[in-house]
FITOR-78759 format. One record per residue (C-alpha): x, z, y; residue in one letter. Coordinates in steps of 0.02 Angstrom, whole numbers, padded with zeros to 5 digits, always signed. Example, Ala and Ser with C-alpha at 12.3 -4.5 7.8 and 13.67 -1.06 7.14 Angstrom:
! residues 2
+00615+00390-00225A+00684+00357-00053S
This chain:
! residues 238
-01775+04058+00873X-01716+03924+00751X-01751+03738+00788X-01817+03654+00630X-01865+03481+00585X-02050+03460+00536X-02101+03464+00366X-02131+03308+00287X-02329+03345+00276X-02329+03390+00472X-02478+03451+00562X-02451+03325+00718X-02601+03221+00811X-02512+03057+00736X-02500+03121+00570X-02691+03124+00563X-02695+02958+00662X-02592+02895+00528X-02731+02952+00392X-02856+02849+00465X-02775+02687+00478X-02807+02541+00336X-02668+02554+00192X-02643+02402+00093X-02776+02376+00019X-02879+02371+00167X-02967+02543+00149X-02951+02700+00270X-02878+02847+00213X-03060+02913+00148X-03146+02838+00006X-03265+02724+00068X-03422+02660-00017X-03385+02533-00157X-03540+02423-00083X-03472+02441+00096X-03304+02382+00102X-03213+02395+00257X-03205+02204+00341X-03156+02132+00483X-03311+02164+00622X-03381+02292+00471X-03432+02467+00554X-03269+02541+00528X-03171+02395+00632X-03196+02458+00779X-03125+02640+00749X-02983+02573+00643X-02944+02449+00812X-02956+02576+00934X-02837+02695+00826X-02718+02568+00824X-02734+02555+00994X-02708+02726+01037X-02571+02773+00913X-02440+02702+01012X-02512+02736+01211X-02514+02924+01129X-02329+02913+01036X-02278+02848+01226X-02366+02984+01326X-02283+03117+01210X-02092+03058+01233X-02129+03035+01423X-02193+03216+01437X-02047+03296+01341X-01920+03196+01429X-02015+03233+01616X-01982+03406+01552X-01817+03415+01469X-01743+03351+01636X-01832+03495+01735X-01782+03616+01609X-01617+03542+01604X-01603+03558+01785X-01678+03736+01793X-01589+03808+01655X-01438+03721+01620X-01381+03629+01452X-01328+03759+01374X-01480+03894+01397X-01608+03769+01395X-01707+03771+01229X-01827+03656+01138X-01959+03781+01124X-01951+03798+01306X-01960+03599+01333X-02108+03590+01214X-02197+03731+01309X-02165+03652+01474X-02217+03484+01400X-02373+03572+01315X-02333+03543+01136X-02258+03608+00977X-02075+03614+00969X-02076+03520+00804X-02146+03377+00889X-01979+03382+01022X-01891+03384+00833X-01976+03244+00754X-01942+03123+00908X-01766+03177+00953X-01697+03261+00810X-01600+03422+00902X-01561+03469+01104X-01394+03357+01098X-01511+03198+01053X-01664+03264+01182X-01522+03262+01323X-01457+03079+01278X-01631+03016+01285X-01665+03112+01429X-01507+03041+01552X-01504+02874+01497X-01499+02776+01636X-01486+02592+01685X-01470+02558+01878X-01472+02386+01854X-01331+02367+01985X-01356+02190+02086X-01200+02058+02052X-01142+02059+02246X-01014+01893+02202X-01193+01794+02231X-01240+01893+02407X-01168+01823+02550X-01011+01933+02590X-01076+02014+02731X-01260+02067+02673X-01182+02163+02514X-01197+02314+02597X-01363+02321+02649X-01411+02243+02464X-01317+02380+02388X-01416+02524+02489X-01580+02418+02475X-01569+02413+02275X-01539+02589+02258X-01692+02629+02375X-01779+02536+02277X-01744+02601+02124X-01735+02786+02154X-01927+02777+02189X-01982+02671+02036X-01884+02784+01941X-01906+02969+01913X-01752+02983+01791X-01621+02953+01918X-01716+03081+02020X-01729+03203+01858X-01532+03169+01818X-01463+03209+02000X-01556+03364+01981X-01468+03425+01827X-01317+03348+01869X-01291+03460+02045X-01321+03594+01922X-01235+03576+01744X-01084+03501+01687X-01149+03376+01552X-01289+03311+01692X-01101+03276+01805X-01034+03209+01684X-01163+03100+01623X-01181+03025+01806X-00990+03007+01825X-01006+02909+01655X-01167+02797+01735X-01067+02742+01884X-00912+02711+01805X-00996+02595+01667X-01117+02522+01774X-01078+02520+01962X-00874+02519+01947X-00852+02353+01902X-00992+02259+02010X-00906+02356+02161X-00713+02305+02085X-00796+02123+02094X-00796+02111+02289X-00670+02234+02336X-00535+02137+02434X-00388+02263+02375X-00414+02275+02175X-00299+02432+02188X-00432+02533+02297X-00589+02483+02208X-00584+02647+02128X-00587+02752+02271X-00715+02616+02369X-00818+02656+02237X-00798+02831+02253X-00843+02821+02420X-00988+02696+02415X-01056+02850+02268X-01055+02993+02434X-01167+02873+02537X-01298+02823+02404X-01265+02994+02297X-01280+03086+02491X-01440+02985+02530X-01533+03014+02368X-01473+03183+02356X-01559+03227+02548X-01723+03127+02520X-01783+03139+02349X-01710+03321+02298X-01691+03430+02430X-01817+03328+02553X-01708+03336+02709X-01808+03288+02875X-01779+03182+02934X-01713+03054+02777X-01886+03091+02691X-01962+03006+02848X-01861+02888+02861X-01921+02690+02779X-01823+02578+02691X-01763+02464+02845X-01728+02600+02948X-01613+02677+02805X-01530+02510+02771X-01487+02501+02950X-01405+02659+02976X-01314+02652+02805X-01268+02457+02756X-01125+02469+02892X-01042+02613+02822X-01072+02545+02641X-01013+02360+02694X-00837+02426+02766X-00815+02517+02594X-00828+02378+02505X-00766+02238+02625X-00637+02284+02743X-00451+02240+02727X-00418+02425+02782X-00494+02578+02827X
């Protein structure tokens, strides 16, 4: 089925949100009585202050359900065979809203794999903890945040997700490794390298749920993989 753009008049929760709200002159979207004039602490205040309130805690729980689902559906389905209807019915809305905050399936995807890792600056660790920072960081911030989860998902399973997390650690994590690398020419392939161990990790504990890495905490982790990590990036030679 076609994927179309909303209408103008749209039939969507914040469309009749909108309604409500004060316009210029002060008045809500109904004709009030000419003796009561809506005022500040006057009995429609409080309804026009919680709608502004909830428009945008409603606008945010919308995008965060269609992108939670557009990276499962990704995942599942593939770029190519994955559909916006499908998204909205896995999200539990109308495809037109999926329309109205992305625009079409190639601007869903780029909202949905954005990703910022936030990659420490190792030149201000002390040369021999960069390792274990390194693996500590990315422990960290694979569980505070369910996109990097959602995006090595689709990318073990499409192309675009690959390529989209080649593209992440080549803009983002390339150059803070090329920083401390002691042979400049490597640093590409260090960085390849340092990618199996944290890609590996991630990969066994928060996808496929691999006993024993699920068990596993964060300093026991650390200890097992800053080593490997810390000769990748450190040593003269392998």
């Amino acid at each position: 089925m076609a994927e179309h753009a909303p209408s103008a008049a749209g039939s969507a929760p914040e469309d009749a949100l909108a309604a409500a709200l004060p316009g210029p002159s002060g008045a809500s979207g109904r004709p009030g009585h000419p003796d009561q004039p809506d005022q500040p602490g006057g009995p429609a205040a409080p309804a026009a202050d919680a709608a502004r309130t909830a428009r945008p805690r409603r606008s945010d729980a919308t995008r965060a359900a269609i992108l939670a689902a557009a990276r499962d559906r990704f995942a599942a389905d593939g770029y190519e065979r994955a559909t916006i209807r499908a998204i909205a019915g896995d999200a539990g809305i109308d495809p037109s809203m999926v329309m109205r905050y992305y625009g079409n399936k190639a601007g869903l995807f780029a909202a949905a794999s954005t990703i910022e890792v936030h990659a420490p600056d190792l030149t201000h660790v002390p040369r021999e903890e960069a390792g274990a920072r390194l693996v500590r960081h990315f422990l960290e911030r694979w569980e505070h945040d369910e996109t990097l989860t959602g995006m090595m998902r689709v990318g073990v399973t499409n192309e675009a997700g690959a390529e989209r997390m080649r593209g992440v650690f080549a803009e983002q994590i390339n150059p803070v490794l090329a920083a401390v690398c002691p042979v400049p020419e490597e640093a590409q392939a260090r960085a390849g390298l340092i990618a199996s161990q944290i890609l590996g990790m991630a990969l066994c504990r928060y996808v496929l749920h691999l006993q024993p890495t699920v068990d596993l905490s964060h300093d026991e982790l650390v200890a097992w993989m800053a080593p490997t990590v810390q000769r990748y990036l450190t040593a003269e030679h392998p």
